[in-house]
C-alpha positions in Angstrom: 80.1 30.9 29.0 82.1 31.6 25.8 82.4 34.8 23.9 82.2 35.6 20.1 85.2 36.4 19.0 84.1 39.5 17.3 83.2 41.0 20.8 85.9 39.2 23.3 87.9 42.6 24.4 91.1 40.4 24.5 90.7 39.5 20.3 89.9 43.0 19.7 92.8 44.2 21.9 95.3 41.8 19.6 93.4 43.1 16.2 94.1 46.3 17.3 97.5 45.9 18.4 98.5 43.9 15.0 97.0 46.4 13.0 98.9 48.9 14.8 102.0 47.1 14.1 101.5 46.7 10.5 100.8 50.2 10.3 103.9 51.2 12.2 106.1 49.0 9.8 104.9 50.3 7.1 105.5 53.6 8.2 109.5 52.6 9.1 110.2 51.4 5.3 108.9 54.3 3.5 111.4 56.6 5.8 115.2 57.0 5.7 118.0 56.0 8.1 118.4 60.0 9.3 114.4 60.2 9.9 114.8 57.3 12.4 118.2 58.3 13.8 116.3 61.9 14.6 113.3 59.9 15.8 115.8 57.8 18.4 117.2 61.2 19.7 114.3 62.8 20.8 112.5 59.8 22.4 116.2 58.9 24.5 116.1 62.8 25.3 112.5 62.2 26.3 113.3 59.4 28.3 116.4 61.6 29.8 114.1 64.5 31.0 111.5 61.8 32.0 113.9 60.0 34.4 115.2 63.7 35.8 111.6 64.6 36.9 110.9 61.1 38.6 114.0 61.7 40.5 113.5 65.5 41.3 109.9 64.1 42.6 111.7 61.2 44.5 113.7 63.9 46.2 111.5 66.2 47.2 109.1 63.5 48.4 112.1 62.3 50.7 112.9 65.5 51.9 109.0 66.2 53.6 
């Protein structure tokens, strides 16, 4: 049986993502080089401190 388009979850998950999208561009040209230079450092330090825990977890899980 075929769904509506206006309720399939998969066609409101990609109008919801490309709205997202837009949003998010719209966002980047309305904000300088040194915003999105800051923004890049703190998510790879985020990534950094994320991939320290992991493997602080890993260890201790090997070490029981």
């Amino acid at each position: 049986m075929e769904q509506n388009p206006h309720t399939n979850p998969l066609m409101g998950t990609l109008y919801l993502a490309g709205s997202w999208m837009l949003t998010f561009f719209s966002f980047l040209s309305t904000i300088d080089v040194s915003t999105v230079a800051g923004m890049m450092s703190c998510a790879v330090s985020m990534l950094a401190i994320w991939y320290y825990i992991l493997q602080i977890r890993k260890l201790k899980r090997d070490a029981e």
